[in-house]
C-alpha positions in Angstrom: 38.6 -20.7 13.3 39.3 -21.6 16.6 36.5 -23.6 18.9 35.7 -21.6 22.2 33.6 -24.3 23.8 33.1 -28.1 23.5 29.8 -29.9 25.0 30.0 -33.6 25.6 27.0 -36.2 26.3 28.1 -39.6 27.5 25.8 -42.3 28.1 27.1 -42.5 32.1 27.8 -38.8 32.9 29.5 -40.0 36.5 31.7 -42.7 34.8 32.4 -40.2 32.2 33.5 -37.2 34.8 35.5 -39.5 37.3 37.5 -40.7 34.0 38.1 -37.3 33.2 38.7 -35.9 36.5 41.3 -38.8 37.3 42.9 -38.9 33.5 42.7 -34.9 32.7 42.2 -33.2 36.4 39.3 -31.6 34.9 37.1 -30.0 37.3 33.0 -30.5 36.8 30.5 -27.6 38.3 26.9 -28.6 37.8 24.7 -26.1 36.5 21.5 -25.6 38.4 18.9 -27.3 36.6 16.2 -29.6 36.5 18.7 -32.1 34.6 22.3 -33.4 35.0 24.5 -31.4 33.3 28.6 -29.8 34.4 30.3 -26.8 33.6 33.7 -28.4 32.5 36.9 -26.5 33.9 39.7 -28.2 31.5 42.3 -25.6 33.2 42.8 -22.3 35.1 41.5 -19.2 34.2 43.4 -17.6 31.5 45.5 -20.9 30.8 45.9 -22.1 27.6 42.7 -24.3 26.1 39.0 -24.2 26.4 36.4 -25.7 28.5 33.0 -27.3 27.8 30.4 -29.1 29.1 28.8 -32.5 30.1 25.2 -34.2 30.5 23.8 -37.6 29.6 22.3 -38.6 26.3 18.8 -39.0 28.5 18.4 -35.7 28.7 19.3 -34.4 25.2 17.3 -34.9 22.0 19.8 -33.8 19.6 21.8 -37.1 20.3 19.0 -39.3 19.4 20.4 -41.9 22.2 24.0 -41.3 21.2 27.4 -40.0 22.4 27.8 -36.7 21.2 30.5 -34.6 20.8 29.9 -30.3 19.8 31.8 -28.1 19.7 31.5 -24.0 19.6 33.4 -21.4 17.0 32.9 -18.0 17.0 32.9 -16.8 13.7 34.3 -13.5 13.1 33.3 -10.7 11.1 30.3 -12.1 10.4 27.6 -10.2 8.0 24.7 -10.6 10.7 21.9 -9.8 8.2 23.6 -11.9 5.3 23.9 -15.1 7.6 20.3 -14.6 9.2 18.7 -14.4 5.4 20.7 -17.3 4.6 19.3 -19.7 7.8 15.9 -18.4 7.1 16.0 -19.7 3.7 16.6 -23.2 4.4 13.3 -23.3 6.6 11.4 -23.2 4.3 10.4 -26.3 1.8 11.2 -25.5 -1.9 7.4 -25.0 -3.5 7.0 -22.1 -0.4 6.0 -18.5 -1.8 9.0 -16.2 -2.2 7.5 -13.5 -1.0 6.5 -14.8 2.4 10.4 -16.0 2.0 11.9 -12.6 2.0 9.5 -10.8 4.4 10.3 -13.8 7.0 13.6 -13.6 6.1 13.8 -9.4 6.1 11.9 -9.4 9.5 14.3 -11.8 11.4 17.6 -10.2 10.1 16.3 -6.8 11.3 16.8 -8.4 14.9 19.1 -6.7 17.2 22.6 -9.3 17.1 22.6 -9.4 20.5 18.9 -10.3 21.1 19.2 -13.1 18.4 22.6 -14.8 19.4 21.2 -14.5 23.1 18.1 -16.6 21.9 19.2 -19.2 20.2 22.4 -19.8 22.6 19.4 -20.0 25.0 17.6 -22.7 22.8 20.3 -24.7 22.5 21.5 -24.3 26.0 18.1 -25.3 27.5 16.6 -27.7 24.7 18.3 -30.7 27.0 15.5 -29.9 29.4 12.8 -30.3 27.2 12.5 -34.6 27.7 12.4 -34.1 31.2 9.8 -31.3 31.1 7.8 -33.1 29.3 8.1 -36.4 31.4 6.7 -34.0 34.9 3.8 -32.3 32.5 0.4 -34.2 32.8 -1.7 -32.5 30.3 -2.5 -33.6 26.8 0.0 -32.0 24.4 -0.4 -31.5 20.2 2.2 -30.9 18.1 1.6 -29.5 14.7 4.7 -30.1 12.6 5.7 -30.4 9.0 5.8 -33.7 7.2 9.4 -33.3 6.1 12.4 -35.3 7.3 13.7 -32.6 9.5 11.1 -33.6 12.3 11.3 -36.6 14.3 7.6 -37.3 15.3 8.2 -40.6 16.9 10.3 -39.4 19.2 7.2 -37.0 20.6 5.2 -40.2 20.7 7.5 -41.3 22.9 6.8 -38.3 25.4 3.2 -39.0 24.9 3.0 -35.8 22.6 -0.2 -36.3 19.8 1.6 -35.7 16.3 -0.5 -33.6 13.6 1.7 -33.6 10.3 1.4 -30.4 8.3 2.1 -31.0 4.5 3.9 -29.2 2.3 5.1 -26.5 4.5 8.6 -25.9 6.4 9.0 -24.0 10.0 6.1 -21.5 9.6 3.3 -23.5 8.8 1.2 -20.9 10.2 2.2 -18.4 7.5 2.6 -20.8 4.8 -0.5 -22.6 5.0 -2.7 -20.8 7.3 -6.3 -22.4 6.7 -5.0 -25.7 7.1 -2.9 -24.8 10.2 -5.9 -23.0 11.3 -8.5 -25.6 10.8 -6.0 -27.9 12.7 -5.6 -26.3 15.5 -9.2 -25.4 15.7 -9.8 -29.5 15.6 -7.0 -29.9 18.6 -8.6 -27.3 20.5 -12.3 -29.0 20.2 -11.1 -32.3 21.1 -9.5 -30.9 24.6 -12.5 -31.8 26.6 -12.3 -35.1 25.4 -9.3 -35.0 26.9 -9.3 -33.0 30.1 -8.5 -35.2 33.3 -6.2 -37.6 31.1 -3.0 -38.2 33.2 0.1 -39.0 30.4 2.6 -41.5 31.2 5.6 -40.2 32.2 
């Protein structure tokens, strides 16, 4: 399989372009967005090669403070329904009830292709923007998230984000365990007055 589309994030995005631009004679378009990020032209259209992208490791989670290097590969022939099942299953933790399983499962894969691949290109695309987002918001935020490794409350503390830890439950916490999500949220709600006029740091 052959990558269509590479994505860079440096830790100096205008060192890292003037290198590349001198070394490479790559050409850098900037997207229009609250955040840094390029459009990479590695070549001319319809030459040989793909192009990327580039933004700094400030503006995207998925680095954790690193360098990162991704890069995109379309997959073909791919059994739509099959590989949505499949990604479905791995959200949830092991003790979760099959049944809720499948109909979570059965409900996503019935998504138009088109719909789905548009929304999550769009998530990844625009997750970058979420630290800086969060930096201009000044309202008390509450997460509710599972306590499982594949969260990373501390880095929401560092945005000022109030962590709530859900046990025992995966990405649908409000499915899998409503009454405690429920009575969470209820608690988060209540405490909002406590909290109204409070200014977070940036």
């Amino acid at each position: 399989m052959k990558p269509t589309y590479f994505d860079l994030t440096v830790t100096n995005v205008a060192q890292a372009k003037a290198f590349f631009e001198s070394t490479l004679g790559w050409r850098f378009v900037r997207f229009d967005l609250r955040y840094e990020y390029y459009r990479i032209e590695a070549g001319p259209d319809g030459g040989a090669g793909i192009d990327g992208g580039i933004g700094g490791v400030a503006d995207a989670p998925l680095s954790e403070g690193r360098p990162l290097t991704l890069a995109t590969i379309t997959v073909p022939n791919l059994d739509f329904e099959q590989a949505t099942r499949g990604l479905v299953r791995t959200l949830f933790g092991p003790a979760a009830d099959p049944s809720i399983v499948e109909r979570i499962a059965r409900d996503m894969s019935a998504v138009p292709p088109d719909v789905a691949l548009s929304a999550m290109e769009a998530a990844w695309t625009f997750g970058a923007a979420v630290p800086a987002l969060l930096g201009e918001l000044r309202l008390p935020v509450v997460a509710m998230i599972p306590d499982n490794p594949s969260t990373d409350p501390e880095s929401l503390g560092r945005f000022g984000i109030e962590v709530v830890l859900l046990p025992g439950v995966g990405h649908f916490p409000m499915i899998e365990d409503p009454q405690t999500f429920n009575d969470q949220l209820l608690k988060a709600v209540k405490a909002l007055p406590q909290r109204e006029g409070t200014r977070r740091d940036a």
